[in-house]
VOFI-440889 format. One record per residue (C-alpha): z, x negated, y negated; residue in three letters. Coordinates in pm, whole numbers, plus 32768, in hexadecimal, padded with zeros to 4 digits. Layout:
ZXYALA...
This chain:
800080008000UNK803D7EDE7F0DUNK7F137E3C7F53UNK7E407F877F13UNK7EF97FBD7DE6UNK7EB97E457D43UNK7D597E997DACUNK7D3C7FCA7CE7UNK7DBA7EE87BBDUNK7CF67DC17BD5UNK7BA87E9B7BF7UNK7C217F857ACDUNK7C757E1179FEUNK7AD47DF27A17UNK79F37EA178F5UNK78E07F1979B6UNK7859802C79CFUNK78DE80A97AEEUNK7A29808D7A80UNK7A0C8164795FUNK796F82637A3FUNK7AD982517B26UNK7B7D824E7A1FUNK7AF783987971UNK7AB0845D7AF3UNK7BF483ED7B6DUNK7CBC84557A1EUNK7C2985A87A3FUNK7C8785EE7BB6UNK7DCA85557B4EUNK7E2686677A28UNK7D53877A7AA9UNK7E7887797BEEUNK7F7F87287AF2UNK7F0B88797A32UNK7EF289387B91UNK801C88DC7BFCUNK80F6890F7AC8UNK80348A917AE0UNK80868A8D7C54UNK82068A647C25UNK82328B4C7AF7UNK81AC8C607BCDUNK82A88C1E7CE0UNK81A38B487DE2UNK82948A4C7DDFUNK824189787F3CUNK80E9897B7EDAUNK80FD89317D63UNK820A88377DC2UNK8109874F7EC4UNK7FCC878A7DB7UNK80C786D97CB1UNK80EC85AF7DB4UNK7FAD85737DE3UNK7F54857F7C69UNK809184867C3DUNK800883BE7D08UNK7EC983AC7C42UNK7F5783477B40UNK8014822A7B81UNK7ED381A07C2AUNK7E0782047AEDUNK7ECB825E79A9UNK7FA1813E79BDUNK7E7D7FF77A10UNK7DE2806C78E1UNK7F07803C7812UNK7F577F097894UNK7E087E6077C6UNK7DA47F5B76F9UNK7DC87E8275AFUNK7CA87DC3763FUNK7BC07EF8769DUNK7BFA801175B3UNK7B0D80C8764FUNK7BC280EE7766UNK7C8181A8769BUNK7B9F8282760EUNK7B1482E47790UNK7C7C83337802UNK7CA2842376ADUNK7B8084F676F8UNK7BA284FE786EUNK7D0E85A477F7UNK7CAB869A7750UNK7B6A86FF7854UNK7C6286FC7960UNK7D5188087896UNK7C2388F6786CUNK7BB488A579C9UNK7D3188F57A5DUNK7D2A8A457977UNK7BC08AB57A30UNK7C5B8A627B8BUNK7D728B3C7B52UNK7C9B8C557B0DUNK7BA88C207C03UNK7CCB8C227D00UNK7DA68D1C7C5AUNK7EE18CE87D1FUNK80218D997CCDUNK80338F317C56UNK7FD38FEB7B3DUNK8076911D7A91UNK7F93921C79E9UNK7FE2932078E2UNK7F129449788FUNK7F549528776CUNK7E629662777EUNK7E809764765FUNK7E60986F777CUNK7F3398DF7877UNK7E67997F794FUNK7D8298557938UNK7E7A9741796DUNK7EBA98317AC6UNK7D6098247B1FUNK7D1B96D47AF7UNK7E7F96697BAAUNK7DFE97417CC5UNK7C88966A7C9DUNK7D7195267CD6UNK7E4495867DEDUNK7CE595E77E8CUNK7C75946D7E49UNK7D9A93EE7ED2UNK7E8A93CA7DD5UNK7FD593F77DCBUNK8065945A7C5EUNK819895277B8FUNK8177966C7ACBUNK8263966C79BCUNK827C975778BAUNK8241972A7734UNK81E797B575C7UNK810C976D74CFUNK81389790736CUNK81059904736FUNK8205991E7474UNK810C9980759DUNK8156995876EDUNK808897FD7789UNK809C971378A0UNK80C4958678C0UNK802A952A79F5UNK80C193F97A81UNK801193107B80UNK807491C17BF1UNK7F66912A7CF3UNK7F1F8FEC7D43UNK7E738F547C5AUNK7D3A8EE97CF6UNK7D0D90757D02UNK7D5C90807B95UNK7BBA909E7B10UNK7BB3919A7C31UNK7C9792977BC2UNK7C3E92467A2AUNK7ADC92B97A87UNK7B4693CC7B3FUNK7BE594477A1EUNK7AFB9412792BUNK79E194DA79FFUNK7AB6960A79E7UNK7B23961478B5UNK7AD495917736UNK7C2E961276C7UNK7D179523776FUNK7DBA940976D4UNK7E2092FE77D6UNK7F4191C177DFUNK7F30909C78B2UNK80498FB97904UNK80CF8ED67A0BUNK81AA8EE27B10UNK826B8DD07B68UNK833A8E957C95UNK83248FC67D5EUNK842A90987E40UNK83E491827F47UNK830492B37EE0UNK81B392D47F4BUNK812D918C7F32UNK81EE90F88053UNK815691F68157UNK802A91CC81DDUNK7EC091AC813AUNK7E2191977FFFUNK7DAD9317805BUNK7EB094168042UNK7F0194D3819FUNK7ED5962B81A6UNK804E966381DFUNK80A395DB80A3UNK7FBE96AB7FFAUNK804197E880A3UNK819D97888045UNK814297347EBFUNK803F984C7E60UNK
């Protein structure tokens, strides 16, 4: 392991241009798992998000720190490590979404009651679980808040959904960082016709 590591350092001491190409590709795999891991962990994937950060450690003591060992006498070096940064940030933030681990919460305001029950009934027919609570608007009315949380890869799913039915609704999104019991935890993405029995 020494050896591979005073390797690393004596080829990343050259100034060709393959080192600057290391340099920048292995900067960005090194912050774009730093980003995904730091996402994984917040939203409660902690073994996961806990062996990604390892591995992008790990990158960096083989890459971050040989360039600032002689960086006075390449600058550019520098400059390449900079930019490969901030690529690797945006790069980690498109991962996450691509992957969209972790749950989602939705909200849907509807200034219609009997609306907000047809479209919770559209839902539950898709395969979504949700909450009927009551509310009032400013004229006092009677409405409904319909409240969903889904996982979040099934998040675009259920937005569209809603927005086919209806032009009225006004939708939230936020993130879940934990989840007990309730429907989530039994069975498939697809509710069971039991469940829909026992809710309608």
């Amino acid at each position: 392991m020494t050896e591979f590591i005073q390797a690393i350092a004596n080829f990343t001491a050259g100034t060709s241009i393959a080192v600057y190409v290391f340099i920048f590709c292995g900067k960005i795999i090194e912050v774009t798992l730093g980003t995904l891991s730091t996402v994984l962990i917040n939203k409660g994937i902690r073994l996961p998000g806990i062996l990604v950060g390892i591995v992008e450690y790990v990158l960096w003591l083989l890459i971050t720190t040989s360039v600032m060992i002689g960086y006075k006498d390449d600058p550019i070096k520098i400059v390449f490590l900079v930019s490969a940064s901030a690529c690797g940030k945006y790069l980690g933030m498109r991962l996450d979404e691509r992957l969209a681990f972790g749950l989602s919460s939705i909200s849907v305001f509807l200034p219609s009651g009997e609306e907000s029950l047809a479209l919770a009934a559209h839902l539950r027919d898709h395969g979504f679980g949700l909450t009927i609570l009551d509310g009032h608007g400013m004229d006092d009315s009677k409405k409904y808040v319909l409240m969903l949380t889904l996982k979040r890869k099934r998040s675009k799913e259920a937005i569209q959904l809603i927005n086919d039915f209806t032009d009225n609704a006004v939708i939230t999104v936020s993130q879940v960082s934990s989840f007990i019991g309730g429907y989530l935890n039994k069975g498939s993405a697809k509710a069971p016709s039991v469940w829909e029995n026992r809710n309608k």
